[in-house]
C-alpha positions, -999 to 999 in steps of 0.1 A, spaced: 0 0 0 31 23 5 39 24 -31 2 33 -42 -2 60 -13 34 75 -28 16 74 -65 -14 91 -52 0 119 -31 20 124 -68 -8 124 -83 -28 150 -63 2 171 -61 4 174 -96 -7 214 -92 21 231 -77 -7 250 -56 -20 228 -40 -6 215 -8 -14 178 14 -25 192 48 -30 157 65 -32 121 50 -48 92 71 -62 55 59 -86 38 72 -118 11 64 -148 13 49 -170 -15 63 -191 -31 39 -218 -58 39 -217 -93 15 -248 -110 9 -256 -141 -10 -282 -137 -39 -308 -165 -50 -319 -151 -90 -333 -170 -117 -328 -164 -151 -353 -166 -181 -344 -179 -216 -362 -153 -240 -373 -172 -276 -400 -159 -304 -436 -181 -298 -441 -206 -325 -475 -206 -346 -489 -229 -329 -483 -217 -294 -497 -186 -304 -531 -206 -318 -534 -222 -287 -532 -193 -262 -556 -175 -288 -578 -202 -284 -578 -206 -244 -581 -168 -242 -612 -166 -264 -629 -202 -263 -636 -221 -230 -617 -255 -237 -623 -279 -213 -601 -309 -228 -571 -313 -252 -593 -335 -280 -619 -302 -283 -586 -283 -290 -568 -309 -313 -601 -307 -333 -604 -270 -340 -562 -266 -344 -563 -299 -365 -534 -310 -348 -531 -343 -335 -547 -350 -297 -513 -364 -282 -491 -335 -288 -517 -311 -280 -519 -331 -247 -480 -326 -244 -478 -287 -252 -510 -285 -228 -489 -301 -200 -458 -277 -206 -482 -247 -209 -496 -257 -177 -462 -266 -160 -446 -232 -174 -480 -212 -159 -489 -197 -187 -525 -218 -186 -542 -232 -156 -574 -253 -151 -603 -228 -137 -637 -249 -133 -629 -273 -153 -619 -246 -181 -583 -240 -193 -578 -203 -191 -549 -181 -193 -525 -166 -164 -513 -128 -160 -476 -146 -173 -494 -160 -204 -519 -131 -212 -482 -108 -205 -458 -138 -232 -491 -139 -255 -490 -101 -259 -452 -97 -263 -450 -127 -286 -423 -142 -262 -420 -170 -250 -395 -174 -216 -384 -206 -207 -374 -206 -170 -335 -219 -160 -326 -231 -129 -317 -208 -102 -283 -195 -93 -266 -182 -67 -236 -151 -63 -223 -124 -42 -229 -87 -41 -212 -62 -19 -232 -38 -6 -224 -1 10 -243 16 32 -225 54 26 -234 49 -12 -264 33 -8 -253 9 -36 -247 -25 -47 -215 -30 -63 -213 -45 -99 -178 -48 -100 -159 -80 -90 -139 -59 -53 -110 -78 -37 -118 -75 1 -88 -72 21 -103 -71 57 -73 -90 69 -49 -61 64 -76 -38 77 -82 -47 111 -56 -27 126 -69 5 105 -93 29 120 -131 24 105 -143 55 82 -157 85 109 -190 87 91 -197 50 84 -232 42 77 -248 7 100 -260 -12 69 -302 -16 78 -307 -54 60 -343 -42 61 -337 -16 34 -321 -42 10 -347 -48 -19 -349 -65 -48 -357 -36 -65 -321 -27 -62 -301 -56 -70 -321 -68 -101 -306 -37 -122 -269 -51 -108 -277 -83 -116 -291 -78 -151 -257 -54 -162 -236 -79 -151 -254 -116 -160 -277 -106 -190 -268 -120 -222 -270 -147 -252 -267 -181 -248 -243 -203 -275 -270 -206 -294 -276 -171 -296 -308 -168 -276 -315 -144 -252 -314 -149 -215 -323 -124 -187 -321 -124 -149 -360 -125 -142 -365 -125 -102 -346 -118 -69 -353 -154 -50 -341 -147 -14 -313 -123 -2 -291 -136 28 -269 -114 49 -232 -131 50 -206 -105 69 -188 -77 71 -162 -65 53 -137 -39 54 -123 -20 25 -92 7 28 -94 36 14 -65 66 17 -74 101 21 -61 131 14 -75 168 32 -55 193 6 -55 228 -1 -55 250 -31 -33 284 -22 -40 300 -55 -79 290 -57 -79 295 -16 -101 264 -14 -99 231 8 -111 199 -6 -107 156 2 -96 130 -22 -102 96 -11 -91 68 -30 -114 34 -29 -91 4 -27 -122 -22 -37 -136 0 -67 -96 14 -77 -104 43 -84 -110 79 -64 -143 77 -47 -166 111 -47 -191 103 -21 -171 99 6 -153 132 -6 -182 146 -6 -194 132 24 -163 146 42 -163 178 31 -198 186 39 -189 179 78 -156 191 80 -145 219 55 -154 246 84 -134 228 109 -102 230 81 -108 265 79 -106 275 116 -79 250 118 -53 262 89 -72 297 84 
């Protein structure tokens, strides 16, 4: 860490006004949790799909030979597609009449037909003071952190505010895709969302001044997202700038 600190104090000495009035490191603690998702393939509805959700949504079917008759397809594979439909919810049996679900009005409309995988599991960081998940792969180095002080205006990470409103978008940047065949797949639903530990990320900071612009200002460098981190700049500034002034005029 001595090296990089010496290439960042370079680096934010690079104006010959500005000046390092104190330097300190210390961690950010973080929170891992463990993500249940499921992911959707995404393929255009065949003909005959489409026919037969027309059909249940307009006609009241009751059995698979009444539909093999007015599709002229043969009784046995509409039995089979019935049993997927069914299995997939897209259909379901209401008094003794097959009609459709919210999913297959919603894959009936769109003309898509998602084909569910089975579900996964990974880990997201997440950071109370940015009020963030992090897409980003982070090395965690709470082992060489321990003895570091933790960050003055650390947020306590609430688990209840965690939603899956806010992973999902974190998820989908980093897992959606094609697959080798070139169809779509998409991360479709937040399963469960388990709390794991706490970790605790350095990050080096720098109170500085500017003599020609007469201004004071933090850099803090993020050692899990490697690169300078303006939150907790800004978060430092807004409660201490006035203490910097009375303190070095």
């Amino acid at each position: 860490m001595d090296k990089l600190r010496k290439r960042l104090r370079t680096s934010v000495l690079e104006q010959s006004s500005v000046e390092v009035k104190k330097e300190a490191v210390w961690h950010l603690p973080v929170t891992t949790y463990e993500i249940q998702f499921q992911k959707v393939k995404r393929t255009k509805m065949d003909i005959l799909i489409k026919m037969m959700l027309l059909t249940f949504e307009e006609t009241d079917i009751r059995r698979a030979a009444n539909l093999s008759e007015l599709l002229l397809v043969e009784e046995l594979f509409i039995t089979d597609l019935i049993e997927k439909l069914q299995r997939t919810g897209l259909i379901r049996v209401e008094q003794g009449v097959y009609k459709l679900t919210m999913k297959g009005h919603n894959q009936l409309r769109n003309g898509i037909v998602e084909e569910e995988l089975d579900d996964e599991w990974t880990e997201l960081i997440y950071s109370a003071n940015h009020e963030e998940f992090w897409s980003e792969t982070v090395e965690v180095v709470t082992s060489k952190c321990e003895k570091l002080l933790p960050y003055r205006y650390a947020e306590e990470d609430d688990e209840a505010t965690v939603k899956a409103d806010d992973i999902l978008p974190v998820l989908a940047e980093r897992e959606n895709g094609f697959d080798e065949v070139g169809l779509q797949v998409v991360v479709s639903e937040i399963k469960s969302i388990d709390k794991q530990q706490v970790e605790l990320i350095p990050c080096i900071e720098f109170q500085l001044y500017n003599g020609e612009q007469d201004i004071y200002f933090a850099r803090v460098w993020n050692l899990a997202l490697e690169r300078w981190d303006d939150i907790l700049e800004k978060q430092i500034e807004e409660n201490e700038l006035g203490k910097w002034r009375e303190q070095w005029g």
